[in-house]
VOPAGU-2260 file (C-alpha; in pm, 1 decimal, decimal comma):
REM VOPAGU-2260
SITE   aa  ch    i         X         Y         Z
SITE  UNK   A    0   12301,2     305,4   10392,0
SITE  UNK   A    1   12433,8     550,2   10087,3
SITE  UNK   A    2   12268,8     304,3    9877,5
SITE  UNK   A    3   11939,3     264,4   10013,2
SITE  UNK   A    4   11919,3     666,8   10033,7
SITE  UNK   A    5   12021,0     667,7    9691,2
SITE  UNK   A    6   11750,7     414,3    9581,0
SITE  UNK   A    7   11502,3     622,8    9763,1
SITE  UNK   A    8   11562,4     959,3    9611,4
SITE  UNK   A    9   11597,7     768,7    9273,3
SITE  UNK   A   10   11242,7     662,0    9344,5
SITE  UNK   A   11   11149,2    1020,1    9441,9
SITE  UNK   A   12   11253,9    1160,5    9139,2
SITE  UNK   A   13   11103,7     925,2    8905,0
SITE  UNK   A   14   10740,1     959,9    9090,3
SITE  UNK   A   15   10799,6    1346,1    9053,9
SITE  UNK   A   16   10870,7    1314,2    8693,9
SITE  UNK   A   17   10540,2    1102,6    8651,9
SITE  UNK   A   18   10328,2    1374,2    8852,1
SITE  UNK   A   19   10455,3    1640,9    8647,2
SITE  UNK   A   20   10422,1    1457,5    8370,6
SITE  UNK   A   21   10056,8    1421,6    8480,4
SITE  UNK   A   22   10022,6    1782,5    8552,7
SITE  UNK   A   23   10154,4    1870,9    8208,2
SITE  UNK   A   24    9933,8    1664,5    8019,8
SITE  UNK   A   25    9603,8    1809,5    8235,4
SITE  UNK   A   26    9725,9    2135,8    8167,6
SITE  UNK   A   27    9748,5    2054,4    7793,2
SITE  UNK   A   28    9404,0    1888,0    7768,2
SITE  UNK   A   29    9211,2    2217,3    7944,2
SITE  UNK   A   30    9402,8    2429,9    7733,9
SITE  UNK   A   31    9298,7    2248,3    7452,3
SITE  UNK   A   32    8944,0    2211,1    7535,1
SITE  UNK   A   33    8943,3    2622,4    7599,4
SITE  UNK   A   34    9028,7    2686,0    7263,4
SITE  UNK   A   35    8798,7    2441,5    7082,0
SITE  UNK   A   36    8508,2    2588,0    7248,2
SITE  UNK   A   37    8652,9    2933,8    7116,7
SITE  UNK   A   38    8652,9    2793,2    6803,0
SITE  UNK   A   39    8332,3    2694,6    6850,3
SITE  UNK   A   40    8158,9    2989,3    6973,2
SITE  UNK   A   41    8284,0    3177,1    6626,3
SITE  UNK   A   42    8176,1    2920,6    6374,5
SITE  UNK   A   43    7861,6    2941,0    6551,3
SITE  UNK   A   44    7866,4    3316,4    6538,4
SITE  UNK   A   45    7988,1    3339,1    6140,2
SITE  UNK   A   46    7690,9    3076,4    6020,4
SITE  UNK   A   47    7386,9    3324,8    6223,1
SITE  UNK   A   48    7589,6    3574,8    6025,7
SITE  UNK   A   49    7528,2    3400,0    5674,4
SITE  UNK   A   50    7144,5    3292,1    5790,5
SITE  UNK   A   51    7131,6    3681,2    5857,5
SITE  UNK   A   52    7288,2    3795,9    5572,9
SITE  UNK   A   53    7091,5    3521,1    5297,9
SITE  UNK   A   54    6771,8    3713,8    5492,7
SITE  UNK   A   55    6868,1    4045,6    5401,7
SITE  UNK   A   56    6975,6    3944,8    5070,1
SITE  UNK   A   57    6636,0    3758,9    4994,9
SITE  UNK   A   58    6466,2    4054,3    5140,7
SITE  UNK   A   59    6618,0    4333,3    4920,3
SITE  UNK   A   60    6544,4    4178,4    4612,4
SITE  UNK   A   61    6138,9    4208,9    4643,8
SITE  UNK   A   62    5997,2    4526,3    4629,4
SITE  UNK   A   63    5695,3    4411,9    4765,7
SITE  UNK   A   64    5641,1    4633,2    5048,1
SITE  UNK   A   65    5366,8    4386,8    5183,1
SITE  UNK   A   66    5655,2    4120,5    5201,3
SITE  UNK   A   67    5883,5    4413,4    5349,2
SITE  UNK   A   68    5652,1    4469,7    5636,7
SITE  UNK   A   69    5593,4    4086,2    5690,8
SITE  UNK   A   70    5941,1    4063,4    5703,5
SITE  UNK   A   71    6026,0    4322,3    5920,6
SITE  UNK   A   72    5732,4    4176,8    6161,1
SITE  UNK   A   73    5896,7    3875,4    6166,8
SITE  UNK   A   74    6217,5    3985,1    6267,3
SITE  UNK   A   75    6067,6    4179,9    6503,7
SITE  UNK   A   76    5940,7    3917,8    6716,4
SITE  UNK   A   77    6243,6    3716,6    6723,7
């Protein structure tokens, strides 16, 4: 009887082990999906900041003022 108790709980323990195992892992994979996306939304935040900033750059070097007010148009409508 002591032994067949004992072979049950030994049974328990290793199917616990295995769910928590389980859990752990899940736990690990959303975490690590939450901080790729992160990492995602801020690269794509940092290259609209170059696109802006190779605008502005681009722009301030003519003196055109037609091209100013084209540009400024533009932008306007985005």
């Amino acid at each position: 009887m002591v032994k067949l108790l004992s072979m049950i709980f030994g049974r328990v323990k290793l199917y616990l082990v295995a769910a928590g195992a389980f859990l752990v892992a899940l736990f690990a994979a959303y975490s690590r999906g939450r901080s790729d996306k992160g990492e995602a939304v801020e690269r794509e935040r940092l290259r609209e900041y170059v696109e802006t900033r190779k605008l502005m750059d681009k722009v301030s070097n003519d003196d055109d003022p037609a091209v100013l007010r084209d540009w400024l148009r533009e932008r306007g409508e985005q």
